[in-house]
C-alpha positions as CSV (number, residue, x, y, z in Angstrom):
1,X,6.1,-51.2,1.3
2,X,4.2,-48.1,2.4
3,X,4.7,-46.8,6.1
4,X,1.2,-46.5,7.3
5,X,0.3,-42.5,8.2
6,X,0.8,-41.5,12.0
7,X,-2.9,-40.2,13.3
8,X,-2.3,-36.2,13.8
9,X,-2.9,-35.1,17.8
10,X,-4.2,-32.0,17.9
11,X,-4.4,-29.5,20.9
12,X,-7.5,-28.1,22.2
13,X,-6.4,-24.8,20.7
14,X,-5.2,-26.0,17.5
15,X,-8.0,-24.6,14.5
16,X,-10.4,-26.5,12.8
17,X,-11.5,-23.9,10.3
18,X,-12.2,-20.5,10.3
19,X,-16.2,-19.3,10.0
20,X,-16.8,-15.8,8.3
21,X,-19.4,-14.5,10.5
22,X,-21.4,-11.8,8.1
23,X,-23.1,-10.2,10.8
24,X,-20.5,-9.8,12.9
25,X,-18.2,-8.3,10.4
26,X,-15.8,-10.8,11.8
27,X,-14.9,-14.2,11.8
28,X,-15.1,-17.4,13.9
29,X,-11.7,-19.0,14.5
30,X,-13.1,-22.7,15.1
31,X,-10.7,-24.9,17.8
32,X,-10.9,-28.1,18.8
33,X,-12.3,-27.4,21.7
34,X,-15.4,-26.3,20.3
35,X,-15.3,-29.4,18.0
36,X,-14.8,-31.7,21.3
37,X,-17.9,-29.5,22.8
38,X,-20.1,-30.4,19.8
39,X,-19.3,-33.7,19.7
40,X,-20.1,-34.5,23.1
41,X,-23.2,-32.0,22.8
42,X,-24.7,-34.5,19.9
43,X,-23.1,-37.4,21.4
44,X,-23.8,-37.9,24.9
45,X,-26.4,-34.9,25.4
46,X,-28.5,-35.5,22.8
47,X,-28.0,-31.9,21.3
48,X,-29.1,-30.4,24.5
49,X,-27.1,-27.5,25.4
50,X,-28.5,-26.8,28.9
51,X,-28.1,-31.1,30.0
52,X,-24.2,-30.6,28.8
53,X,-24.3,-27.8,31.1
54,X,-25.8,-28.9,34.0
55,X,-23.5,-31.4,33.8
56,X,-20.5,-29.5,34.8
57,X,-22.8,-27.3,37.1
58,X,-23.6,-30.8,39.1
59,X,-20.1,-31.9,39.5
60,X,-18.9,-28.7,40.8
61,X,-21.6,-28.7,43.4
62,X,-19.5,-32.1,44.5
63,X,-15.4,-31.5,44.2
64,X,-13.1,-29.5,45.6
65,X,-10.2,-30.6,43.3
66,X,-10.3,-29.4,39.6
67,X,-13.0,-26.6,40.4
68,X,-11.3,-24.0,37.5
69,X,-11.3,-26.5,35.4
70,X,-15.0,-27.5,35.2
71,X,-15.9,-23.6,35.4
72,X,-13.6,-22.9,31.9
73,X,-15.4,-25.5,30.5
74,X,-19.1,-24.4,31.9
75,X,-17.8,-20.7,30.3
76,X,-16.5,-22.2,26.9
77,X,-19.9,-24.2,26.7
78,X,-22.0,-21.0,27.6
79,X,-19.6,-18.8,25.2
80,X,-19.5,-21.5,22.5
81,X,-23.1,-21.8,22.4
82,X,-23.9,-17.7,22.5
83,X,-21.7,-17.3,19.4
84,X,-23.4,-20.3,17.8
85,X,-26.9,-18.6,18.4
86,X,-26.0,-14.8,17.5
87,X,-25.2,-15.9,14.4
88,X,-27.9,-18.4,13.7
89,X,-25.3,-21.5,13.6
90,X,-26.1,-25.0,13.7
91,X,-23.4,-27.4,14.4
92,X,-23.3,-28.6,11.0
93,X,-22.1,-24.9,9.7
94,X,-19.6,-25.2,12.3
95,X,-18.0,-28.1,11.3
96,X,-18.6,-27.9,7.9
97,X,-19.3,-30.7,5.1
98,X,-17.4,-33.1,7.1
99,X,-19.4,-32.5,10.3
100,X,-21.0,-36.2,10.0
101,X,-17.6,-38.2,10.6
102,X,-16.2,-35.8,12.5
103,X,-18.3,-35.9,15.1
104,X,-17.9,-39.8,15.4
105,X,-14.0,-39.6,15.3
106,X,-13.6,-37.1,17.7
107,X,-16.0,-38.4,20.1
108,X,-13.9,-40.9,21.9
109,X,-11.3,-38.0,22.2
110,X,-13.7,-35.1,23.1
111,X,-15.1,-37.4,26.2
112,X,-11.0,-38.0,27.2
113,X,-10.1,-34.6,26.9
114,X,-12.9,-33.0,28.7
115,X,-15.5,-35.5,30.8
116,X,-12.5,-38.0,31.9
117,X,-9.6,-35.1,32.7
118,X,-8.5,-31.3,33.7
119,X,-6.5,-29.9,31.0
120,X,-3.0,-28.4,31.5
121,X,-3.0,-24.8,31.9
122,X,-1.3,-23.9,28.7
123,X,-3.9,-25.5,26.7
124,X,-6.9,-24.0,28.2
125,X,-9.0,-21.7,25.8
126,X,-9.0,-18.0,26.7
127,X,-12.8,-18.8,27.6
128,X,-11.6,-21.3,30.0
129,X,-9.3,-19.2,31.7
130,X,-11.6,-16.0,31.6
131,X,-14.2,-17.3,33.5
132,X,-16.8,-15.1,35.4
133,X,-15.2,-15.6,38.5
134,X,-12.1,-15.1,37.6
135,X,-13.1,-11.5,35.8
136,X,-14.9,-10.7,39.1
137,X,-11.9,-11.3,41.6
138,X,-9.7,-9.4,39.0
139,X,-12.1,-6.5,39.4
140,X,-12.2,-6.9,42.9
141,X,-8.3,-6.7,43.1
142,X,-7.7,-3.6,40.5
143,X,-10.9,-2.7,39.2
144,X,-11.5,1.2,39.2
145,X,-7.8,2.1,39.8
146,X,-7.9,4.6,37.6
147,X,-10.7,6.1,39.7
148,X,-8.7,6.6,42.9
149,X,-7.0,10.1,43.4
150,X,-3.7,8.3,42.9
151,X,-3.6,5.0,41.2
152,X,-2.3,2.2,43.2
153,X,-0.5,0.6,40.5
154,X,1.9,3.5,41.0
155,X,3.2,1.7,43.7
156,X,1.5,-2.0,42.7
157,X,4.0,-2.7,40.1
158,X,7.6,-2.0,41.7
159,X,5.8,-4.0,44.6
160,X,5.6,-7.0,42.4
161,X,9.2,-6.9,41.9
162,X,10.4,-7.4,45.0
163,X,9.0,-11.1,44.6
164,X,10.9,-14.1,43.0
165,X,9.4,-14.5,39.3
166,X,8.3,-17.8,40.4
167,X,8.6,-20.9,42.4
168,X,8.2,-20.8,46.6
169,X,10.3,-19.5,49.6
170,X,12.6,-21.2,52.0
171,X,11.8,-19.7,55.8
172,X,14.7,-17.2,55.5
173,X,13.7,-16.2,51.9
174,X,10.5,-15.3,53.8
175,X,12.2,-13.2,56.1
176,X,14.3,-11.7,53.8
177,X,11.1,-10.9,51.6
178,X,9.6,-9.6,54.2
179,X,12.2,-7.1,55.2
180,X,12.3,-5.7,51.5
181,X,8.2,-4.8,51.7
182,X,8.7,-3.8,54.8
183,X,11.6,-1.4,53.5
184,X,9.3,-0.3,50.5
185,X,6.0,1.0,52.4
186,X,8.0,2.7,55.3
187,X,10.1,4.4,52.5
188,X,7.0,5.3,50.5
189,X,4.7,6.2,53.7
190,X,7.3,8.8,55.1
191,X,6.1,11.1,52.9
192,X,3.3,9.7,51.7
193,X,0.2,12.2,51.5
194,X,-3.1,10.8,52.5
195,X,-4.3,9.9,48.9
196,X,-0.9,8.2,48.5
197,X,-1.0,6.2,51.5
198,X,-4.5,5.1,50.5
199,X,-3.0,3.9,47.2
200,X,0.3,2.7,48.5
201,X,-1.7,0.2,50.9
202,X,-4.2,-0.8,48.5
203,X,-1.5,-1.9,46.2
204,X,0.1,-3.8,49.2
205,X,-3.2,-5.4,50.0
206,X,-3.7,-6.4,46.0
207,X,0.0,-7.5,45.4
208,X,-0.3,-9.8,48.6
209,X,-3.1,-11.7,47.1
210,X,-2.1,-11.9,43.9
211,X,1.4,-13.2,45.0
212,X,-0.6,-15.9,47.3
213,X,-3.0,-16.9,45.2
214,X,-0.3,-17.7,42.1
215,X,1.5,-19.9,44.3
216,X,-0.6,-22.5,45.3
């Protein structure tokens, strides 16, 4: 008797195929997320690119839960689709010769994995985590460092340390943590000159968010 073959679960990330892009001088490393884009692109959007997105830009006008994930998929849309067009792609060169049935097997999945739910972080596409806002608040917090007279990640990075590597504070771990910052700048400022205590406080300023921001 033959044991009937397991279906194979792939993660978004997983590749499909890889696409030599001539112009480019490079190639295309295909993922499933772009396959569960296409799919729903043809499938439920009729092939227009600008409905599929206005679809995530309508639903973020709405939630507050699961913003970052709707923008990573907005960005992989609008990334998915420039590459398609710079290189004068159709979805069928994408996919290949199989692009017919793949685009009716993965359907069902592609509406699970990205109309239905959020995905976990670790399987997020670097477009999906690299989002526009995202590379704007990272400019905001350490853009044009190397522009100040003394770089603030002189002092930003031995900062850092002083946190846990993870996970939250008890209200004496606060106390305690707050005591070792407040140890660092006086230390630092004492004989700090004025360029230095520019950067020292900057870096204060930037590590502060950072830390916040990472633990909510």
């Amino acid at each position: 008797m033959t044991t009937p073959s397991r279906a194979v679960t792939h993660h978004g990330n997983d590749l499909y195929r890889e696409i030599t892009l001539p112009a480019a001088q490079t190639s295309f490393n295909v993922t499933y997320w772009d396959v569960w884009m296409l799919a729903l692109l043809v499938g439920e959007f009729g092939g227009d690119w600008d409905k599929f997105a206005d679809h995530f830009r309508n639903r973020l006008k709405i939630v507050t839960i699961g913003r970052d994930a709707l923008e990573g998929f907005l960005n992989h849309l609008r990334l998915l689709r420039q590459t398609l067009v710079e290189n004068d792609l159709r979805v069928d060169d994408v996919l290949g010769r199989d692009a017919g049935s793949l685009l009716k097997t993965e359907r069902r999945t592609a509406k699970r994995k990205i109309l239905d739910k959020s995905p976990q972080e670790w399987d997020r596409s670097p477009w999906m985590i690299h989002t526009p806002r995202k590379q704007r608040e990272a400019h905001a917090l350490r853009g044009n460092w190397g522009r100040f007279p003394v770089s603030p990640a002189h002092y930003a990075e031995p900062m850092a340390r002083l946190f846990k590597p993870s996970g939250w504070y008890t209200e004496n771990q606060s106390f305690a943590l707050e005591r070792k910052l407040s140890g660092f700048v006086d230390r630092k400022a004492a004989r700090a000159s004025l360029p230095e205590l520019i950067a020292l406080y900057r870096a204060f300023l930037t590590v502060i968010i950072e830390k916040m921001v990472s633990s909510q």
